[in-house]
N, C-alpha and C positions, 0 to 999 in steps of 0.2 A: 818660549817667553812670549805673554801676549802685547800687544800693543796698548802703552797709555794713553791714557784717555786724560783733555785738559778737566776742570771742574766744571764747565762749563759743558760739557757732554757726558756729566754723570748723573744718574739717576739719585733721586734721593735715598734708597737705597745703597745703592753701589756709594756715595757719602757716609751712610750711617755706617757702612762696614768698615771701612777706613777705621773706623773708632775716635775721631778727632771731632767735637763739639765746637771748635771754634768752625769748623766748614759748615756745618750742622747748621748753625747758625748765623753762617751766611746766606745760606742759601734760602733759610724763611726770609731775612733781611731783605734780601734781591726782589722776591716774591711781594713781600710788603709794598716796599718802594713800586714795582708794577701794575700794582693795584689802584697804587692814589688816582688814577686817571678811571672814569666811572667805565668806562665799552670794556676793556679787559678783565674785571673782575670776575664775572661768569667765567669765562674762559678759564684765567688762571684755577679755578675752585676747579673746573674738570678736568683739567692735565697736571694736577697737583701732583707729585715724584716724577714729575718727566724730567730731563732735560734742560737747564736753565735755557739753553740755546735753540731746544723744541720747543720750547713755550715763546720766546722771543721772534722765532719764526713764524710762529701759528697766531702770536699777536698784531706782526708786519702785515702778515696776509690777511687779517681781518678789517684794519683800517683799511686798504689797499681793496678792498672788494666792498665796503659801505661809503667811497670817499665822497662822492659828490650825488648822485644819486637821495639819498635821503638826507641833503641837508636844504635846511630851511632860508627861504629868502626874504621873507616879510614877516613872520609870526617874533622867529628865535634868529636875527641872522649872522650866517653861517656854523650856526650849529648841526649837531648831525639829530636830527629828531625823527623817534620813532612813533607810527602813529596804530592805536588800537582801534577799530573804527567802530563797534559795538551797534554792527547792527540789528536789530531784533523785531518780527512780528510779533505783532498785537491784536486785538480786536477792541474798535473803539466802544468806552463806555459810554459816551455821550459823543455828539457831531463835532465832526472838526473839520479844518481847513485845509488841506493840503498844501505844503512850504512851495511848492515848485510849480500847480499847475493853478493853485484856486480852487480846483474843483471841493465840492460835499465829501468829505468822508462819514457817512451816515453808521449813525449807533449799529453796535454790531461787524462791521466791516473792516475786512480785513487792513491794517495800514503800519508802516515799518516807523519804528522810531532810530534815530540816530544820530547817538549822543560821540563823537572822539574824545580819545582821553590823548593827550601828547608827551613824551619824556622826552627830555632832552638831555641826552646821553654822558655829555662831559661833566655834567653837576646836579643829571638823576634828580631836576624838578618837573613834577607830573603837574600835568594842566588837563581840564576837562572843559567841553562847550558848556559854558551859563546857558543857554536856551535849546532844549533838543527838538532836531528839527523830527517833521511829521511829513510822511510821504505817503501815495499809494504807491502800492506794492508796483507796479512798472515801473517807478524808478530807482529800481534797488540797484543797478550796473551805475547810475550817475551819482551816487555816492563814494566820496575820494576813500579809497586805502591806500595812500599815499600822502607825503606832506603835498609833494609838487604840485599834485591835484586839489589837495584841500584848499593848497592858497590860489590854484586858477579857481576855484569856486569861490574863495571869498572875493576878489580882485572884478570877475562878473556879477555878483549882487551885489561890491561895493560899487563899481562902473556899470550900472546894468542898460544905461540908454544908449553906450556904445555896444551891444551885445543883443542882435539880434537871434536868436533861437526860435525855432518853433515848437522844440521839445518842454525847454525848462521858459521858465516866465519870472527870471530873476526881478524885475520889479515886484512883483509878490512876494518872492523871500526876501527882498532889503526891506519891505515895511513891518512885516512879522517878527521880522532880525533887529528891525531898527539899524539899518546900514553897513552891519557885517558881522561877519564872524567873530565873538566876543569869546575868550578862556579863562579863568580863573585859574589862578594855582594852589593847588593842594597841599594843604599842611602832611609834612611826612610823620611817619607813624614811628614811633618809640620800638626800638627792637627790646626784645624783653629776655 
């Protein structure tokens, strides 16, 4: 005789065999309810027939390892926001400015754009920078891919006269910025 197993440690299979549709249907139920909260969804969609109790663990562990670390203190606060940071070489068509040093970026030359988009995880609204900055290419490493870092980058061009650097020249990105880091939020799209 093998050992029983509660419903809570059976597979959605090992349910379906039972032959009993009101379990059947707990068990999406359970699943549904796990979902209303936006960070588990992913999750749940890839451990779908596991384990009510393996999924519940694997969802513990996932809060439990994003907890403080990516959430946000000035933009969303204390939300857990993730940040895409999009950045990408160019070559300039006409001259520009460089956000951070001043310097010419002359026609032709190579120079990084970067635009963040930000989600914030518990109600999955996407925000993008209104203004993308422009760099040379040396400072692609002082570009945040992180929240924490995004807002000490806004925090120093919004404070820039307390913020002596030799690298970055935050009074030249708060006037280009017009005094800080600005997002817009994104209309979400129609699932079809």
């Amino acid at each position: 005789m093998g050992v029983i197993k509660s419903f809570e440690e059976m597979t959605l299979k090992e349910i379906e065999r039972l032959g009993n549709p009101e379990l059947i249907k707990k068990y999406h139920q359970i699943l549904s309810y796990m979902k209303e909260d936006e960070l588990p969804k992913m999750l749940i969609e890839e451990e779908y027939g596991k384990p009510i109790q393996y999924i519940e663990y694997k969802i513990e562990e996932l809060y439990y390892s994003t907890e403080m670390e990516d959430r946000s203190n000035y933009f969303f606060p204390g939300k857990k926001t993730i940040i895409y940071p999009s950045i990408k070489y160019h070559h300039a068509k006409k001259e520009l400015t460089c956000f951070f040093s001043g310097a010419r970026i002359g026609t032709g030359s190579l120079y990084i754009s970067y635009r963040p988009m930000l989600k914030t995880v518990e109600d999955g609204n996407v925000y993008v920078l209104t203004k993308t900055i422009k760099v040379e290419p040396y400072y692609e490493w002082d570009l945040p891919r992180d929240i924490g870092r995004l807002e000490e980058l806004n925090d120093r061009i919004a404070n820039f006269e307390y913020y002596d650097d030799s690298n970055i020249h935050y009074d030249q990105t708060y006037y280009i910025l017009g005094g800080e880091l600005v997002f817009r939020k994104l209309k979400r799209r129609r699932k079809i």
